[in-house]
C-alpha positions in Angstrom: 13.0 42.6 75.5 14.7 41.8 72.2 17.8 39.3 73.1 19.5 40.3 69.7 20.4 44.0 69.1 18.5 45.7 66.8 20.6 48.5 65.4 24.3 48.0 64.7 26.2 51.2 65.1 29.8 52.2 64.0 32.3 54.2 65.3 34.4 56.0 62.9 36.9 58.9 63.2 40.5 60.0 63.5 42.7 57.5 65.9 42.8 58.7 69.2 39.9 60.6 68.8 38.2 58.5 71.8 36.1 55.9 69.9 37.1 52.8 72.1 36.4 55.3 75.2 33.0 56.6 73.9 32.4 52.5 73.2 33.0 51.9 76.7 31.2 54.6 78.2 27.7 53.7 76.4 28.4 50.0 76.6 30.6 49.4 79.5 32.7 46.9 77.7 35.8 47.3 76.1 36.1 46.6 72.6 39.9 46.3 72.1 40.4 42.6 73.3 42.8 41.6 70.5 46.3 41.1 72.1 48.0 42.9 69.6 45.0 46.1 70.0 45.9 46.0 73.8 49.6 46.0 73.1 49.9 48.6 70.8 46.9 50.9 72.1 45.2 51.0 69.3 41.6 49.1 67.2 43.3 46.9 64.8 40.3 44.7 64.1 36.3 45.5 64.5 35.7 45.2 67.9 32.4 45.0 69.3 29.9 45.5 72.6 26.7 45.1 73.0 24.3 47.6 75.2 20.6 48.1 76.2 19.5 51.4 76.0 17.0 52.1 79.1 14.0 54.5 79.4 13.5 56.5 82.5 10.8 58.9 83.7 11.3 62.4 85.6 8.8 65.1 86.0 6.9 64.1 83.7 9.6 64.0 80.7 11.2 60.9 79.6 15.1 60.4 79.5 17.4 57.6 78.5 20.3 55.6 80.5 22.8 52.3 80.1 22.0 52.2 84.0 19.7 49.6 85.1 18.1 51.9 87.6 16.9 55.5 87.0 18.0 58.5 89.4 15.4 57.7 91.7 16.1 54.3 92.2 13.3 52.8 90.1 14.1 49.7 87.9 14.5 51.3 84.5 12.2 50.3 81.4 14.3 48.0 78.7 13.8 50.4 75.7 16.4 49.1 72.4 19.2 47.0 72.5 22.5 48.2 70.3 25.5 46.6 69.4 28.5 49.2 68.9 31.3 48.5 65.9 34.5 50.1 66.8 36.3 50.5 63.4 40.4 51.0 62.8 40.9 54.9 62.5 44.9 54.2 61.7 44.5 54.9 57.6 46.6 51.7 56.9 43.8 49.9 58.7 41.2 51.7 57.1 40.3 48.8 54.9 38.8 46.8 58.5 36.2 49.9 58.5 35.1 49.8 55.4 34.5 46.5 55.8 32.2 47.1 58.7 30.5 49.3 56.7 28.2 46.2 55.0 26.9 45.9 58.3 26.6 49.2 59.9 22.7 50.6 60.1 24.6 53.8 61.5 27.7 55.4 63.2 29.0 57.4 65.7 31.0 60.1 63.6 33.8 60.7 66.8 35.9 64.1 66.6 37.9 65.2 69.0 38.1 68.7 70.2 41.9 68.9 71.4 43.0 68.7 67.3 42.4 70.7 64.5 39.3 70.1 62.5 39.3 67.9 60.2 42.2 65.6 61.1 43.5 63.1 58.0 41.1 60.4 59.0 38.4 62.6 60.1 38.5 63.5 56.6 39.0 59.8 55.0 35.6 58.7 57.2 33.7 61.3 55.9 34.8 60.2 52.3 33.3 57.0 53.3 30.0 57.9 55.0 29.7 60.3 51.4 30.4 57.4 49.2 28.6 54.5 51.1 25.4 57.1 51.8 25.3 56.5 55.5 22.9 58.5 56.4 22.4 57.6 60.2 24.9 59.7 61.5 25.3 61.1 65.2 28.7 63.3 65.5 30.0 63.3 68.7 32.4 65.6 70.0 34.7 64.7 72.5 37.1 65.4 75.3 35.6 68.9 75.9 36.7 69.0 79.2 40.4 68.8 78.3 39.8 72.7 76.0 37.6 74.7 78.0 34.3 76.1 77.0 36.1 78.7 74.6 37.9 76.1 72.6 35.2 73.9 72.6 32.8 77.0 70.4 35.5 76.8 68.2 36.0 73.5 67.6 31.9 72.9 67.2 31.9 75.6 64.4 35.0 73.9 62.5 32.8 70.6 62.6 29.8 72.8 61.3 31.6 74.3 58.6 33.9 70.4 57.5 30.5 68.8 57.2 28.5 71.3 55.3 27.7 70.2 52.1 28.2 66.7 52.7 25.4 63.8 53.3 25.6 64.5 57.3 25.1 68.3 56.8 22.4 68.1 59.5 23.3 65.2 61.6 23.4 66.4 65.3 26.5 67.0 67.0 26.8 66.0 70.6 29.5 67.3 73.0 30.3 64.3 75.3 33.0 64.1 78.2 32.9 59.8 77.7 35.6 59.2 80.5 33.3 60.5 83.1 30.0 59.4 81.4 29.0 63.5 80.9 26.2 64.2 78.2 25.9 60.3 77.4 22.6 60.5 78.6 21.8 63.0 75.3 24.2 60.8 73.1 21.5 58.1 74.3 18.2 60.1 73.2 19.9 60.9 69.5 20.5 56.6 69.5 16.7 56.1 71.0 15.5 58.4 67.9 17.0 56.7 65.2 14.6 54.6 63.1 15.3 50.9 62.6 16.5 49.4 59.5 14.0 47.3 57.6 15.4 43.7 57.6 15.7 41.4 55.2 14.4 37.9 56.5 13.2 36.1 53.4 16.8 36.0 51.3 19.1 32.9 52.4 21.0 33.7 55.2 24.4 34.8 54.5 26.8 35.9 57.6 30.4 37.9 57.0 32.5 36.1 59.8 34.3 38.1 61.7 35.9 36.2 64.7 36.4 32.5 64.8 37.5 30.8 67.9 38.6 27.2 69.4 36.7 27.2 72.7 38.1 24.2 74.2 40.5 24.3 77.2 44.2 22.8 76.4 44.1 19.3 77.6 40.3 18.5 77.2 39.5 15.2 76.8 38.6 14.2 73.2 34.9 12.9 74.6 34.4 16.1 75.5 36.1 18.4 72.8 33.1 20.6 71.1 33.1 22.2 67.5 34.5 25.3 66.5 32.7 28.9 66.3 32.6 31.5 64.1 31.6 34.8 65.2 30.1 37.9 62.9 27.2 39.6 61.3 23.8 38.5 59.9 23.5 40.4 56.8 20.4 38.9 55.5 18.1 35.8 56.1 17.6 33.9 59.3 19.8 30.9 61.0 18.2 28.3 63.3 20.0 25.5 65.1 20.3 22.8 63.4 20.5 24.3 59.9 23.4 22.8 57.7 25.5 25.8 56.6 28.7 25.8 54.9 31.5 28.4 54.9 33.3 30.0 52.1 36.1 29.8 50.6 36.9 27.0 53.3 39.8 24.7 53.7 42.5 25.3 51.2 43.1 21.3 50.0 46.0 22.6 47.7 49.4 20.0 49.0 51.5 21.9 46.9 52.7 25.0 47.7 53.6 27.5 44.5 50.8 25.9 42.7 47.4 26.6 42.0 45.0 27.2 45.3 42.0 24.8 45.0 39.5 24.8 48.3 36.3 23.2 49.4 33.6 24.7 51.3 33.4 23.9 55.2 30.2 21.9 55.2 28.8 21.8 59.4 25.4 22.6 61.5 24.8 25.1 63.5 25.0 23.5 67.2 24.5 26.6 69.3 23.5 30.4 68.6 24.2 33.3 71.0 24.5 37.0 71.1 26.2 38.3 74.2 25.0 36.8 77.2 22.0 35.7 75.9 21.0 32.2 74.2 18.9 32.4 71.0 17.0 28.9 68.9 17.5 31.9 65.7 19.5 34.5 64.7 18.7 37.2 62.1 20.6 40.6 61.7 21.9 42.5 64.2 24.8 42.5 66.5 27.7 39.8 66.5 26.4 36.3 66.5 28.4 33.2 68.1 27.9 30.3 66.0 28.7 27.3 67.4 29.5 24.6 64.8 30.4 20.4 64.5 33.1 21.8 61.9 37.1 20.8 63.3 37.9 23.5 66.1 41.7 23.5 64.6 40.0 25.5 61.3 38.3 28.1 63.7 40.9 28.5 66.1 43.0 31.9 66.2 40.6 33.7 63.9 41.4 30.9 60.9 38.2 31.6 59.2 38.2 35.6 59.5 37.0 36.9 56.2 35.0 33.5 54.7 31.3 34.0 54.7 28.8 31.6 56.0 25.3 30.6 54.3 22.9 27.7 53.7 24.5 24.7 51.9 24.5 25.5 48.3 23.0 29.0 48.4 26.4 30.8 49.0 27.8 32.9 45.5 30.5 30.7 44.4 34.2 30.9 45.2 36.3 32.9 42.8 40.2 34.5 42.6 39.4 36.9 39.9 36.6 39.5 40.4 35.5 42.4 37.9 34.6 46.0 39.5 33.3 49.1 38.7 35.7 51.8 40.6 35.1 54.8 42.5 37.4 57.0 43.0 37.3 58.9 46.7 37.9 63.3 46.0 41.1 63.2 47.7 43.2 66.3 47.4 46.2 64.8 49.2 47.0 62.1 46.5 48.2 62.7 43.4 46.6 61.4 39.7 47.7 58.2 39.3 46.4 56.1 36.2 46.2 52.2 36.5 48.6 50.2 35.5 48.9 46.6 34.1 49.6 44.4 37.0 49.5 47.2 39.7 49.1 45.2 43.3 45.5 46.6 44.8 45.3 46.2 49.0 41.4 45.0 48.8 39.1 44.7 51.7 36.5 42.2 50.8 33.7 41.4 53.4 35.3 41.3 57.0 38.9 40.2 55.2 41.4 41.6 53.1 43.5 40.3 50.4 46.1 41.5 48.1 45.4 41.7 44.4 46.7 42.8 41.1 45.4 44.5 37.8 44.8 42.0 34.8 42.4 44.3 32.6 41.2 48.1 33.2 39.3 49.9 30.9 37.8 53.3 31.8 36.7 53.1 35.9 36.4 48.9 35.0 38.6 47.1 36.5 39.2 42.8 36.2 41.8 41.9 39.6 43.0 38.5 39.6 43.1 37.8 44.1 46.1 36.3 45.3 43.9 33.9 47.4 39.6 33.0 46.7 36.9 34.6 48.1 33.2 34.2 48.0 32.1 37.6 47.1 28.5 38.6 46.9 27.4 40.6 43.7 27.0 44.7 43.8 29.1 44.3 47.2 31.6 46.9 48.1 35.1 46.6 48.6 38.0 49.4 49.4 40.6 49.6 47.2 43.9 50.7 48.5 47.1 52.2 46.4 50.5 52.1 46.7 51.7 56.0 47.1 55.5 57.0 47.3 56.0 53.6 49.6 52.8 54.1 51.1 49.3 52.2 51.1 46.6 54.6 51.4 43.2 54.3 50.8 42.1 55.6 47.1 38.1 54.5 46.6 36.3 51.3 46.4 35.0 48.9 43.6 31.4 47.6 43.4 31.6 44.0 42.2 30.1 43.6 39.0 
């Protein structure tokens, strides 16, 4: 059985539409570890669990399960292992999901059926799948046990009738009670049928990190004291232990504060590679990877290096606070036309990070943003652009860097 996961999936959709519960039910782990996610009852940050997606035989006819035994107590057959993405549906956190989306194969498109279709983010993560052409899509509808079988027609025909004419037109809509695991088993299936992704293993490796941790107790002794990890996805290439990566931006050296940022690249190697439970000599994409490093654990700690990419000494695209971008506009009807203006502040989410920047030069949908710290941003990627509306940040299109 593959030990890395071979098809990441995102969850997108309205907040408090059941994406963390739908998470649990396929993967049975919850994704909202952050303190502040627990605390306030909501995804703040792209959580993740991994699953392993079993195949069973019945009668002759084959069927899928999370269970490691089938119904009649037979060991089940390992069939694809997933790892789930559960995005931010709060729109002020939308940002964090398209962020996700550089390495989501596919999503689960989540709409509830106790609200009115489509709800304002329901209708912001279709604008997304439209503009990012994610293809892959499985709707699930859930908490159909809370409406009745009545409501529940309904609610499947508004679904039928938001989506038409958009890129997931056809994408099959599965009715799902995820508290008590009902219908998961045909969510499953829908998974077990999508086709794999082609992977890019050549390229240098570059990782978006997404998590970065100090593993060490409080008190260890400093014999004993190991380096820091960084946790994310693989977006292209292969890592093997031992390699000598560096990470990017890295350490801000500036000893001034008010003046000019200056920072130098994190140079480590890679002491340790895992993915879930499992221990791994490589890593290629798919799933969140642990990286265990020899860099400082006092950068990694408390998700220090969140947004920084990680790649092959020297092979990373350089470190920049100005970046040029070709914007696109999402068709929203509920903001109104708003030209660019010289030294307008943009909300940017770049990689697995965000950052604040402002206008220096527009011309036509062109757009030169000087960043208010660096990043190391790959060419042609993708980064949301948010506006400031009334007092409000809401999201407005994304740039393709240029």
């Amino acid at each position: 059985m593959q030990k890395q996961s071979e098809l990441n999936i995102g969850t997108l959709g309205h907040v408090d539409h059941g994406k963390t519960t739908l998470a649990y039910a396929i993967s049975h782990v919850w994704t909202d570890v952050h303190s502040e996610s627990i605390k306030r009852s909501m995804t703040i940050k792209l959580g993740y669990s991994d699953a392993i997606i079993n195949k069973c035989e019945e009668n002759g006819k084959s069927y899928y399960t999370v269970d490691d035994k089938c119904k009649d107590g037979k060991a089940a057959t390992p069939f694809r292992r997933i790892s789930l993405l559960d995005a931010p549906g709060h729109e002020t956190l939308m940002a964090t999901a398209i962020a996700g989306s550089s390495i989501i194969d596919s999503a689960l498109f989540v709409i509830s059926s106790t609200e009115q279709v489509p709800m304002p983010q329901t209708k912001e993560h279709l604008m997304i799948i439209n503009a990012l052409g994610i293809s892959k899509v499985i709707i699930v509808q859930t908490k159909i046990d809370i409406v009745g079988k009545e409501q529940a027609k309904k609610n499947y025909e508004q679904i039928k009738a938001f989506v038409k004419g958009s890129v997931i037109e056809n994408a099959p809509i599965v009715p799902v009670m995820a508290n008590r695991g009902i219908n998961i088993d045909a969510l499953l299936a829908e998974i077990a049928n999508i086709k794999l992704p082609d992977r890019d293993l050549k390229s240098d490796p570059v990782m978006y990190v997404a998590r970065s941790f100090d593993v060490n107790k409080p008190g260890t002794p400093a014999k004993e004291l190991v380096g820091g990890v960084i946790g994310g996805s693989i977006i292209r290439g292969e890592f093997k232990i031992g390699d000598e990566i560096e990470i990017r931006p890295g350490m801000n050296v500036s000893k001034d504060k008010g003046k000019k940022e200056s920072y130098e690249p994190i140079i480590t190697k890679i002491t340790s590679l895992g993915a879930a439970n499992e221990q791994l000599e490589s890593a290629i994409a798919g799933g969140l990877i642990a990286v265990g490093t020899e860099a400082d654990p006092s950068l990694t700690k408390a998700d220090g290096l969140v947004g920084q990419v990680a790649g092959k000494a020297g092979k990373l695209p350089p470190t920049v606070n100005e970046v040029t971008m070709e914007y696109h506009s999402l068709e929203r009807t509920d903001l109104p036309k708003q030209s660019f203006r010289q030294a307008e502040p943009l909300i940017l989410g770049i990689g697995t990070g965000t950052a604040v920047g402002y206008i220096k030069a527009m011309k036509k949908n062109r757009l030169d943003v000087t960043l208010n710290h660096h990043a190391c941003i790959d060419k042609k990627a993708k980064i949301s652009v948010m506006r400031n509306f009334n007092q409000r940040w809401r999201l407005a299109g994304f740039g393709t860097i240029s």
